[in-house]
PyMOL Python script that loads the backbone (N, CA, C, O; Angstrom):
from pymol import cmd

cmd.read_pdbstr("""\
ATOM      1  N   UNK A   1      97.110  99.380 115.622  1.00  0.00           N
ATOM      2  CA  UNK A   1      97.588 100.015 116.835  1.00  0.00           C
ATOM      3  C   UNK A   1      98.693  99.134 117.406  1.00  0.00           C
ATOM      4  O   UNK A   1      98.521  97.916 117.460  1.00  0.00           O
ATOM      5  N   UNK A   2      99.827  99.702 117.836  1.00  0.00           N
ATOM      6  CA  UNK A   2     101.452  98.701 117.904  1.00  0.00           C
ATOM      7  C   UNK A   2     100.942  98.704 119.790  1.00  0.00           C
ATOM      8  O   UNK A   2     101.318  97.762 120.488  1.00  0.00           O
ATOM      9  N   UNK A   3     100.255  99.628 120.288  1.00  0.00           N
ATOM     10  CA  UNK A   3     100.174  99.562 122.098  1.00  0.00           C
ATOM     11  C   UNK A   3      98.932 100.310 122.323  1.00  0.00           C
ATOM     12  O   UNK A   3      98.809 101.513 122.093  1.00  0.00           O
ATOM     13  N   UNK A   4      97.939  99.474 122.823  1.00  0.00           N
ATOM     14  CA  UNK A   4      96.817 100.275 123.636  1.00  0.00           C
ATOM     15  C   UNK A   4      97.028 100.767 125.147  1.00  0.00           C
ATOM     16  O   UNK A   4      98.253 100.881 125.106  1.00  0.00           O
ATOM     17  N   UNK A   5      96.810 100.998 125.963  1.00  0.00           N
ATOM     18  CA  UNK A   5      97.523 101.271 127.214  1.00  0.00           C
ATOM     19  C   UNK A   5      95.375 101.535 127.226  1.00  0.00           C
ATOM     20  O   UNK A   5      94.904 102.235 126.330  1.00  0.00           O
ATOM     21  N   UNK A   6      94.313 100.833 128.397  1.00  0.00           N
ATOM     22  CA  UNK A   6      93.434 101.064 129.073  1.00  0.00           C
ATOM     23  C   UNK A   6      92.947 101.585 130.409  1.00  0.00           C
ATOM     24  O   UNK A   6      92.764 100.634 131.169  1.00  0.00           O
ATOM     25  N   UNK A   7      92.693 102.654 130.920  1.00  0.00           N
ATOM     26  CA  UNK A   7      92.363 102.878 132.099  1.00  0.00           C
ATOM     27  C   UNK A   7      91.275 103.963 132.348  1.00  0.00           C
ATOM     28  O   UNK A   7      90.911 104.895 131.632  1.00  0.00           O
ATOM     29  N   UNK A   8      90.909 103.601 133.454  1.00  0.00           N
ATOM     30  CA  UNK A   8      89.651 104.389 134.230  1.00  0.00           C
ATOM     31  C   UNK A   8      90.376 105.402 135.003  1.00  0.00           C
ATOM     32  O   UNK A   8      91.314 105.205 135.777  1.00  0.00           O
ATOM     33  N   UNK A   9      89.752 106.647 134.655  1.00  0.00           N
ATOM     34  CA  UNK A   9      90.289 107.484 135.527  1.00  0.00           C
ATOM     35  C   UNK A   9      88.948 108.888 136.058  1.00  0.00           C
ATOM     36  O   UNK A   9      88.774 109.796 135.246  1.00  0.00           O
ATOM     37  N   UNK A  10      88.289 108.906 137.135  1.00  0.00           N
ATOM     38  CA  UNK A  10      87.506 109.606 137.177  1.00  0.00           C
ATOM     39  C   UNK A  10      85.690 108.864 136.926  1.00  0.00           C
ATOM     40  O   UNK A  10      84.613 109.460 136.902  1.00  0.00           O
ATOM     41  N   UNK A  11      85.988 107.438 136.782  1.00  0.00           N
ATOM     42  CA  UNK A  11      85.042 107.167 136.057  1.00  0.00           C
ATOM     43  C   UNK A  11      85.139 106.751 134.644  1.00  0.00           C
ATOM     44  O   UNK A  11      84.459 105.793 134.275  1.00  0.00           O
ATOM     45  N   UNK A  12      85.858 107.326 133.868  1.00  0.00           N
ATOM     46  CA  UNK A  12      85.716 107.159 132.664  1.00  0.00           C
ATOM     47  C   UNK A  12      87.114 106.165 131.656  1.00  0.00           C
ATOM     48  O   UNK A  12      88.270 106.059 132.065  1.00  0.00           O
ATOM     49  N   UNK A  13      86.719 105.704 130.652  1.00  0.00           N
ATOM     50  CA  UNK A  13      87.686 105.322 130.285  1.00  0.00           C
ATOM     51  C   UNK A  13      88.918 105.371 129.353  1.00  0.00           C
ATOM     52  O   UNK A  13      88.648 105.152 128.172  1.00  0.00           O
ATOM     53  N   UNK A  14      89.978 105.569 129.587  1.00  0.00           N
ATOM     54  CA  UNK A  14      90.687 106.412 128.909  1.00  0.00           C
ATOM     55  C   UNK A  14      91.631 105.572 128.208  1.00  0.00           C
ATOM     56  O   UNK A  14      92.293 104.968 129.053  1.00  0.00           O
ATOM     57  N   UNK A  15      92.087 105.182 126.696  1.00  0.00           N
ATOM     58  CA  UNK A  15      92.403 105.009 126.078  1.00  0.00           C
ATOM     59  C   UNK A  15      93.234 105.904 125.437  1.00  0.00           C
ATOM     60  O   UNK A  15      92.901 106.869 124.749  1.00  0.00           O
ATOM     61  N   UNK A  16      94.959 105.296 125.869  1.00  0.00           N
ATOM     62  CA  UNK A  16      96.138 106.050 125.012  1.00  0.00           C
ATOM     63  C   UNK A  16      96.329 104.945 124.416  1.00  0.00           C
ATOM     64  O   UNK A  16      96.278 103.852 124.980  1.00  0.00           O
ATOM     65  N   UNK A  17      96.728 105.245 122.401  1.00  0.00           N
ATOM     66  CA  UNK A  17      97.084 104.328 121.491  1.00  0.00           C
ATOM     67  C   UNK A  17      98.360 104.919 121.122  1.00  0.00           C
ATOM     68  O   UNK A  17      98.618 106.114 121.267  1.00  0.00           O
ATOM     69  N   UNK A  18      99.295 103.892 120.554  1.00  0.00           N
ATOM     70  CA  UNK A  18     100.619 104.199 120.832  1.00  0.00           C
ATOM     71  C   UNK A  18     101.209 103.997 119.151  1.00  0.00           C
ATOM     72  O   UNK A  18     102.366 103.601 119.299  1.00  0.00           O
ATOM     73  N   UNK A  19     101.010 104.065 118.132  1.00  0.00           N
ATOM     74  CA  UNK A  19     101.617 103.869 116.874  1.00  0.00           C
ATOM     75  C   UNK A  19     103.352 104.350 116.759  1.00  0.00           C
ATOM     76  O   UNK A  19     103.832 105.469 116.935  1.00  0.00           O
ATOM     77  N   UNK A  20     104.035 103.074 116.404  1.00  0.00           N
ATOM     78  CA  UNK A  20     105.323 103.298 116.266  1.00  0.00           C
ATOM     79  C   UNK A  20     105.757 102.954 114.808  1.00  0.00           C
ATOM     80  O   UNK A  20     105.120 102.165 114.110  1.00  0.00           O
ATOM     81  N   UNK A  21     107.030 103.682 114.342  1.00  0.00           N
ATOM     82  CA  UNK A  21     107.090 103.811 113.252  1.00  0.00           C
ATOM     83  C   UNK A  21     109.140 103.547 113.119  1.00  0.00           C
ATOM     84  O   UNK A  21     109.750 104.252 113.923  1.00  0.00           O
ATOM     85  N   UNK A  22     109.879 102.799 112.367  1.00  0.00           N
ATOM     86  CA  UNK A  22     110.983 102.408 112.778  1.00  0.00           C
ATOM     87  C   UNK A  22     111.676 102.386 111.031  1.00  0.00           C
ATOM     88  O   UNK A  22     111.789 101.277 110.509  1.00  0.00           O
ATOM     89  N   UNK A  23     112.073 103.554 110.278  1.00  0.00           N
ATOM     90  CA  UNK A  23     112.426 103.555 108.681  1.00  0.00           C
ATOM     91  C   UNK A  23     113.066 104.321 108.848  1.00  0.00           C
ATOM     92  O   UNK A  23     113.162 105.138 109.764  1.00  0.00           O
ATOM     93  N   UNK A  24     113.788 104.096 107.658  1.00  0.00           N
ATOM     94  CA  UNK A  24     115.425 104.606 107.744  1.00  0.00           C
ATOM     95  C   UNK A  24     115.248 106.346 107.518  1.00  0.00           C
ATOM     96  O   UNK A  24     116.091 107.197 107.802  1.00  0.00           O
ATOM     97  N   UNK A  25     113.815 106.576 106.891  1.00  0.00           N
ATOM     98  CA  UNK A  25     114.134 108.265 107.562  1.00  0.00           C
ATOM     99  C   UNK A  25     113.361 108.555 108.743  1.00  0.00           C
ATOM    100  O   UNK A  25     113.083 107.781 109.659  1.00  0.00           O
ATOM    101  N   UNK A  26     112.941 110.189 108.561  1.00  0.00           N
ATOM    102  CA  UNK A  26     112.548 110.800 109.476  1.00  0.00           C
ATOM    103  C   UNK A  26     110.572 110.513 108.904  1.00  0.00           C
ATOM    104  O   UNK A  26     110.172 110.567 107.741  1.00  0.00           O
ATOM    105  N   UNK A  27     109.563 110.180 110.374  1.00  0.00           N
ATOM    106  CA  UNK A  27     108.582 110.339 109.742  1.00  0.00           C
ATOM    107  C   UNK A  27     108.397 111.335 108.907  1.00  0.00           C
ATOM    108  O   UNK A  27     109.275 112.112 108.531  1.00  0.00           O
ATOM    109  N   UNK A  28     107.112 111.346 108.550  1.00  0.00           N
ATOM    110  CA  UNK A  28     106.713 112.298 107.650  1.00  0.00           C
ATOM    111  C   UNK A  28     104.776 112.983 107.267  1.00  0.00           C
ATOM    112  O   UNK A  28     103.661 112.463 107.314  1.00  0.00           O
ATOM    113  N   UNK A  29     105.144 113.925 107.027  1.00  0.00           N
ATOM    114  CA  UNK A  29     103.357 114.272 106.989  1.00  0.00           C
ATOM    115  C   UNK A  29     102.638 112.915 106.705  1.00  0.00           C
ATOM    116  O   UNK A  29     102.326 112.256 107.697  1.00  0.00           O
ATOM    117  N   UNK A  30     102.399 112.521 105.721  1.00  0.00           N
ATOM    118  CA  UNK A  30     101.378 111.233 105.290  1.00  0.00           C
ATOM    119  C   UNK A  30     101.237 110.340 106.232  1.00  0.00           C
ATOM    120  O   UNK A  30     100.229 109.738 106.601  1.00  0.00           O
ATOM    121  N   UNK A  31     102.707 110.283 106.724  1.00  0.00           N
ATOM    122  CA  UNK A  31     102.261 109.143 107.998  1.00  0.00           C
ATOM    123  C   UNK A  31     101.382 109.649 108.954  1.00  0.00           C
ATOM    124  O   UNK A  31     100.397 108.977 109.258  1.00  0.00           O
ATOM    125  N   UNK A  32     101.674 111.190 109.693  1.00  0.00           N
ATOM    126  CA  UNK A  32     101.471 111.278 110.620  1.00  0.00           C
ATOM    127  C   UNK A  32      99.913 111.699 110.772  1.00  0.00           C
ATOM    128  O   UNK A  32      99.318 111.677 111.849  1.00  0.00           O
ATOM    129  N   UNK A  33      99.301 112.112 109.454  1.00  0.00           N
ATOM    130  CA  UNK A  33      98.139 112.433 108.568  1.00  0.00           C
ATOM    131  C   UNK A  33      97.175 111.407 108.775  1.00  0.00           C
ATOM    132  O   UNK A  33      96.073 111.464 109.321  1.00  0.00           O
ATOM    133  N   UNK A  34      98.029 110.073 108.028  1.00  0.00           N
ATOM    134  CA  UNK A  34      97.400 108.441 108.182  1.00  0.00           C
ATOM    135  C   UNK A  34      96.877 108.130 109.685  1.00  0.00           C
ATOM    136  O   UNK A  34      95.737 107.851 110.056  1.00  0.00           O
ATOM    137  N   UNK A  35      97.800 108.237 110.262  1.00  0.00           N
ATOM    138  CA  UNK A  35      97.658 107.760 111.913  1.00  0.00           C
ATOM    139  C   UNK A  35      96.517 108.450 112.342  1.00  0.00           C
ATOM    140  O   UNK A  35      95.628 107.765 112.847  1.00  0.00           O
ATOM    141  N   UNK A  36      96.335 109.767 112.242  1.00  0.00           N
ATOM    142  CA  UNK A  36      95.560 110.769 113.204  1.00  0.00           C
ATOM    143  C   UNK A  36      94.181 110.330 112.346  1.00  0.00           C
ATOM    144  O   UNK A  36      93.251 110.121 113.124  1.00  0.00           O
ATOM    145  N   UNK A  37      93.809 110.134 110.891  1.00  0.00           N
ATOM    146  CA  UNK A  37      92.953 109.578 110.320  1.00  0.00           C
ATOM    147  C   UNK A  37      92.661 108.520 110.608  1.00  0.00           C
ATOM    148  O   UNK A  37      91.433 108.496 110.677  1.00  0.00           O
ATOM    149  N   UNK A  38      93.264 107.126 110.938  1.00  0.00           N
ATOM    150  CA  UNK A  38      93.044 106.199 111.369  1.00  0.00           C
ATOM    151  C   UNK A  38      92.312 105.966 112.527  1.00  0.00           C
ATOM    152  O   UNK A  38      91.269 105.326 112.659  1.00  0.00           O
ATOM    153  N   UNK A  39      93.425 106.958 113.901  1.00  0.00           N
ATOM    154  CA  UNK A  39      92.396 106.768 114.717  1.00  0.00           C
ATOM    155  C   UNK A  39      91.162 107.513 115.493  1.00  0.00           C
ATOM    156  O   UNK A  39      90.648 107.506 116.612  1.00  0.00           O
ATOM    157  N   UNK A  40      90.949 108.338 113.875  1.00  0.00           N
ATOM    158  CA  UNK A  40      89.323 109.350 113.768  1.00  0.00           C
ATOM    159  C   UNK A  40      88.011 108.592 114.188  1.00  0.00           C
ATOM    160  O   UNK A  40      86.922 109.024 114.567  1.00  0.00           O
ATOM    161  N   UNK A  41      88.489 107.288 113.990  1.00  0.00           N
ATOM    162  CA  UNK A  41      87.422 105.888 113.791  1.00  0.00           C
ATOM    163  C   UNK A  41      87.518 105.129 115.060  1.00  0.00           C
ATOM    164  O   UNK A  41      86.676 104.329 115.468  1.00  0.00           O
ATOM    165  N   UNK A  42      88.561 105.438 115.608  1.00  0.00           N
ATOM    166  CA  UNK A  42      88.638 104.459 117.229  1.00  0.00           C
ATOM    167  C   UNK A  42      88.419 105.273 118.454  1.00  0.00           C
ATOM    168  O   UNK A  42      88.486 106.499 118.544  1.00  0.00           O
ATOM    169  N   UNK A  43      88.146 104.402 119.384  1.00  0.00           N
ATOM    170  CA  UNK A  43      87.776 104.962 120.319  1.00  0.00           C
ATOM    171  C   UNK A  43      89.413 105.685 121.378  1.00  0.00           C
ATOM    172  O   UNK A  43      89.576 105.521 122.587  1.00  0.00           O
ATOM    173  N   UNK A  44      90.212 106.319 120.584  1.00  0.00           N
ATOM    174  CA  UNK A  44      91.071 106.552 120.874  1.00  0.00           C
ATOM    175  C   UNK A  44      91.006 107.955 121.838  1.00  0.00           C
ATOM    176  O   UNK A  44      90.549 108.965 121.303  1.00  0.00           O
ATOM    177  N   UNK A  45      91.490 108.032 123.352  1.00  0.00           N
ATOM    178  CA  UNK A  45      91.408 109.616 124.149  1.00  0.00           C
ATOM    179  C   UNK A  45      92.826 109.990 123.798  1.00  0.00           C
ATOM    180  O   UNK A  45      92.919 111.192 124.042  1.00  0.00           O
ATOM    181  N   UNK A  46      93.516 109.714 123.523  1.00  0.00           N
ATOM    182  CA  UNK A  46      95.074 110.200 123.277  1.00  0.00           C
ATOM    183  C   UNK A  46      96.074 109.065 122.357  1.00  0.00           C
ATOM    184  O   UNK A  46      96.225 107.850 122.488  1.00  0.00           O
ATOM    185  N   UNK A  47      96.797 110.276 121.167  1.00  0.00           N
ATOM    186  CA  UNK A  47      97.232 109.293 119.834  1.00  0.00           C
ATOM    187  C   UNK A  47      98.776 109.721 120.669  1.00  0.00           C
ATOM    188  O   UNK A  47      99.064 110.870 121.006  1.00  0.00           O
ATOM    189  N   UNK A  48      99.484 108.725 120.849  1.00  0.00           N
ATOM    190  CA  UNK A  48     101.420 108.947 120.860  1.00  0.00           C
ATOM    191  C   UNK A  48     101.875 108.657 119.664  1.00  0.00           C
ATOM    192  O   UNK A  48     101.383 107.569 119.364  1.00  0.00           O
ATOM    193  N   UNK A  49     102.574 109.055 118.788  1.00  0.00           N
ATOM    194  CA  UNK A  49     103.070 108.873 117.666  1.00  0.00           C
ATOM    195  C   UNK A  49     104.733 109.042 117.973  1.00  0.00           C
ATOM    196  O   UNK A  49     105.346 109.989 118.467  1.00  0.00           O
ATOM    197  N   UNK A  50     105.291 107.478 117.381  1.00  0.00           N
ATOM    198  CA  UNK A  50     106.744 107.128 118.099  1.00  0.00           C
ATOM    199  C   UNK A  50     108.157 107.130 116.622  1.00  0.00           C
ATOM    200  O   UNK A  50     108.231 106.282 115.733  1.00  0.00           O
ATOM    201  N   UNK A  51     108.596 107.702 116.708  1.00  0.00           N
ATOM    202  CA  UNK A  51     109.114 107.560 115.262  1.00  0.00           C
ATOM    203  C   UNK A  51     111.083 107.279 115.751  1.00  0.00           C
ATOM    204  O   UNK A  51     111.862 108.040 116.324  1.00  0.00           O
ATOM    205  N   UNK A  52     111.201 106.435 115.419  1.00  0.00           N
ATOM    206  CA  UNK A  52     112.731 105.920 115.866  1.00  0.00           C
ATOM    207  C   UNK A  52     113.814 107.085 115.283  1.00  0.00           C
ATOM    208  O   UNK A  52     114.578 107.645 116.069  1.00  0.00           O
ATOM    209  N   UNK A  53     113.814 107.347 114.077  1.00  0.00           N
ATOM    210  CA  UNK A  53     114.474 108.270 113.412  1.00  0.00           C
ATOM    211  C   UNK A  53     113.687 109.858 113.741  1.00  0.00           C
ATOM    212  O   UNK A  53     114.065 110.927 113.261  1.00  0.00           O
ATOM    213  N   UNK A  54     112.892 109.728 114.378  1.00  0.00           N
ATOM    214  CA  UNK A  54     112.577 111.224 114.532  1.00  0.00           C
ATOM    215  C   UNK A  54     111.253 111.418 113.253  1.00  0.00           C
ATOM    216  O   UNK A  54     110.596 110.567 112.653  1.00  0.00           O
ATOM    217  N   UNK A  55     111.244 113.209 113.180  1.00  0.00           N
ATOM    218  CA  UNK A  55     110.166 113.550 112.979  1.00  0.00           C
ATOM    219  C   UNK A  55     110.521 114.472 111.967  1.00  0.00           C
ATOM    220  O   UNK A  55     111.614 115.003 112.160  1.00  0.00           O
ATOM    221  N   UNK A  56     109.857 114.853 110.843  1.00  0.00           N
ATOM    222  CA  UNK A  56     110.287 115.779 110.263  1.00  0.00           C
ATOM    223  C   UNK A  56     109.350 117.775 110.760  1.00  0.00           C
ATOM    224  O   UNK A  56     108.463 118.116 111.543  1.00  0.00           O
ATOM    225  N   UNK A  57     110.006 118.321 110.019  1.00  0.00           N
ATOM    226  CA  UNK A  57     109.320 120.024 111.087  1.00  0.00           C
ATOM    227  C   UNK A  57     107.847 119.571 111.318  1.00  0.00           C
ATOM    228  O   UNK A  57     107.144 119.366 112.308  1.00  0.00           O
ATOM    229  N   UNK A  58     107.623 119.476 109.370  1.00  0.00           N
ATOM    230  CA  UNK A  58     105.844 119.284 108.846  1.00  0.00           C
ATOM    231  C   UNK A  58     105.158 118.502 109.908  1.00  0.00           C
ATOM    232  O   UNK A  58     104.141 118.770 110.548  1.00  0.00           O
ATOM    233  N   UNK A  59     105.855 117.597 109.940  1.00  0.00           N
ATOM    234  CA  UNK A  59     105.376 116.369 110.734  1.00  0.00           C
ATOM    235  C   UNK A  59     104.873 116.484 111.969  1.00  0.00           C
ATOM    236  O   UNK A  59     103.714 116.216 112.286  1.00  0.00           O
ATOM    237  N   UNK A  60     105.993 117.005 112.896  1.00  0.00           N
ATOM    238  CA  UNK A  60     106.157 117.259 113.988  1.00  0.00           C
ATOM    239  C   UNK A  60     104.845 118.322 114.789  1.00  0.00           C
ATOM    240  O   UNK A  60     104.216 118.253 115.845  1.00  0.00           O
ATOM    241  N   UNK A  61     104.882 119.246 113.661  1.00  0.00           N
ATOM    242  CA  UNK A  61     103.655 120.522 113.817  1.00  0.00           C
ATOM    243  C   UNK A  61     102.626 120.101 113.647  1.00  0.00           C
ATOM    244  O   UNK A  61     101.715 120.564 114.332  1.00  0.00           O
ATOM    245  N   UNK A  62     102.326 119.030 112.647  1.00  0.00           N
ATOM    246  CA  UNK A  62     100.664 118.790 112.096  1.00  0.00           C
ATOM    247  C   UNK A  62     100.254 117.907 113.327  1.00  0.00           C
ATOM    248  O   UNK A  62      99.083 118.091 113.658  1.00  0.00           O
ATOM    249  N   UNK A  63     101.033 116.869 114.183  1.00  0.00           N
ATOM    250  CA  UNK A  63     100.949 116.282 114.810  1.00  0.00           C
ATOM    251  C   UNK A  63     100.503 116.716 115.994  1.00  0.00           C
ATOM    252  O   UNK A  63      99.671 116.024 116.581  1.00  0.00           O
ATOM    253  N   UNK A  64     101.045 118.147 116.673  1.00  0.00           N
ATOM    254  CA  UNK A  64     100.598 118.656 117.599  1.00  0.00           C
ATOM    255  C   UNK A  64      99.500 119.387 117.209  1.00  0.00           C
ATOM    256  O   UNK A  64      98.741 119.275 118.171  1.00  0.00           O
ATOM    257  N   UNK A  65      99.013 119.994 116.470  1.00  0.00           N
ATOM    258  CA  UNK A  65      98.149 121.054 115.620  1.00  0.00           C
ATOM    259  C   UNK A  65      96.969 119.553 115.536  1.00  0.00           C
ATOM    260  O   UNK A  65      95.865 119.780 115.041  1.00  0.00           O
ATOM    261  N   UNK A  66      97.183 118.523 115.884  1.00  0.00           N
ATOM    262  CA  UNK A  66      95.903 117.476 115.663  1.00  0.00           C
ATOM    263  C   UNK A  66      95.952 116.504 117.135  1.00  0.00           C
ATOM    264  O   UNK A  66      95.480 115.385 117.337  1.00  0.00           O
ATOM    265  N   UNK A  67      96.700 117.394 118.023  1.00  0.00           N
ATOM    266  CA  UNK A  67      96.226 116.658 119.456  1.00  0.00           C
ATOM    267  C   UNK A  67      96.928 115.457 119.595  1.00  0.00           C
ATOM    268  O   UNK A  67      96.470 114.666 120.420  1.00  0.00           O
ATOM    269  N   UNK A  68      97.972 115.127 118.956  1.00  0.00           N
ATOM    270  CA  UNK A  68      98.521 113.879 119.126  1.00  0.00           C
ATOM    271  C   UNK A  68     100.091 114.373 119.522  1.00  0.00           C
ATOM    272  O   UNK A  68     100.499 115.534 119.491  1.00  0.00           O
ATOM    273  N   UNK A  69     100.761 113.314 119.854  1.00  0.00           N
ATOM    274  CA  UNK A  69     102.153 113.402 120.817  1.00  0.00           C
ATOM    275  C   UNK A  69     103.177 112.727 120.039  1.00  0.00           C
ATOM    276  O   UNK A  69     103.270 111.503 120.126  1.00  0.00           O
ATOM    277  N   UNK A  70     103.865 113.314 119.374  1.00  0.00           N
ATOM    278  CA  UNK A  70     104.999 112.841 118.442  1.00  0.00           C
ATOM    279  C   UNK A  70     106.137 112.447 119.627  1.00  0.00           C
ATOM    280  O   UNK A  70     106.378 113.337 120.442  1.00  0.00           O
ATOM    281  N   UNK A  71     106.682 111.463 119.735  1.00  0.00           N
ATOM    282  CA  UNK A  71     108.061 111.315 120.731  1.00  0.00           C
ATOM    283  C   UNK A  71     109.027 110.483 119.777  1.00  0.00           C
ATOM    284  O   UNK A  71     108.915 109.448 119.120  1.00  0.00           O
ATOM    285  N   UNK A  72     109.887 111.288 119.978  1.00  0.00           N
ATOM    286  CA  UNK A  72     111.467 110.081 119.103  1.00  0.00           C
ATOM    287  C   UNK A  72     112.494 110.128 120.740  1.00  0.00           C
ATOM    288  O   UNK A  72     112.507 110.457 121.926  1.00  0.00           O
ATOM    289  N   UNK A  73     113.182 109.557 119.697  1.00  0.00           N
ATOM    290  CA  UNK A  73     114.698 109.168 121.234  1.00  0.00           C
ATOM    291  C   UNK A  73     115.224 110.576 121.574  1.00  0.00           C
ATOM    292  O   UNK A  73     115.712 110.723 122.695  1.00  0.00           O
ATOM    293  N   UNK A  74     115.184 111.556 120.791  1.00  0.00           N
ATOM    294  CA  UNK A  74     115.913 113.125 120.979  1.00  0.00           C
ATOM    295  C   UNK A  74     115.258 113.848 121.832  1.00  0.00           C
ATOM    296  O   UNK A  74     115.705 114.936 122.197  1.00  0.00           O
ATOM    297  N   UNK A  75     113.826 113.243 122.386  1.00  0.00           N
ATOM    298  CA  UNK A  75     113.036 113.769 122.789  1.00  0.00           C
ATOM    299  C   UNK A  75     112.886 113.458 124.360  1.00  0.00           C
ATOM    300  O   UNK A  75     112.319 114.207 125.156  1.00  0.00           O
ATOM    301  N   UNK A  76     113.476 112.256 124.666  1.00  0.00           N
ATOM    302  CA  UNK A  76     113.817 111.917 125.823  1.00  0.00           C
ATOM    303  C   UNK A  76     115.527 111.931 126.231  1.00  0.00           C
ATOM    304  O   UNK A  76     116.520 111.811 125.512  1.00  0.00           O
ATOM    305  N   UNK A  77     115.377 112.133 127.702  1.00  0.00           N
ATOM    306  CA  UNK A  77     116.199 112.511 128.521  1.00  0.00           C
ATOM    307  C   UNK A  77     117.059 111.119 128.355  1.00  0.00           C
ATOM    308  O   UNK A  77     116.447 110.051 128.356  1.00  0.00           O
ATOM    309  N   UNK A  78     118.712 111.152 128.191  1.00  0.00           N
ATOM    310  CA  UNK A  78     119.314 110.445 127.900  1.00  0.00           C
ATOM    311  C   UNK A  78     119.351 109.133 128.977  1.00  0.00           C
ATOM    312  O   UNK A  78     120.068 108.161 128.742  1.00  0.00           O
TER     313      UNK A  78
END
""", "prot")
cmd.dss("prot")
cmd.show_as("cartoon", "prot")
cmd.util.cbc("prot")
cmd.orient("prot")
């Protein structure tokens, strides 16, 4: 995990994990497959998945379709 971010909210404790990813392409299914598998096993409430070069379609879809938050730089406001 590259950033845990911990907090209580309501009582409870909420855990966003932050996996970043920085290669000369665009992620890609396996990664984004790997990650969401990885953190099947942690006590993770929310996966961000950060990809410098972006995301590919596959990628991008399986990622939301599994509750996790794909963000690249295109994705934020300049």
């Amino acid at each position: 995990v590259d950033v845990a971010i911990r907090a209580k909210q309501a009582g409870h404790e909420v855990i966003v994990s932050v996996e970043a990813v920085d290669r000369s392409r665009k992620a890609d299914r396996p990664w984004v497959d790997s990650m969401v598998g990885k953190h099947a096993d942690l006590p993770t409430s929310k996966l961000v998945l950060v990809a410098q070069k972006g995301f590919t379609r596959d990628a991008r879809a399986a990622a939301l379709a599994q509750n996790a938050v794909p963000l690249a730089p295109e994705d934020l406001p300049s």
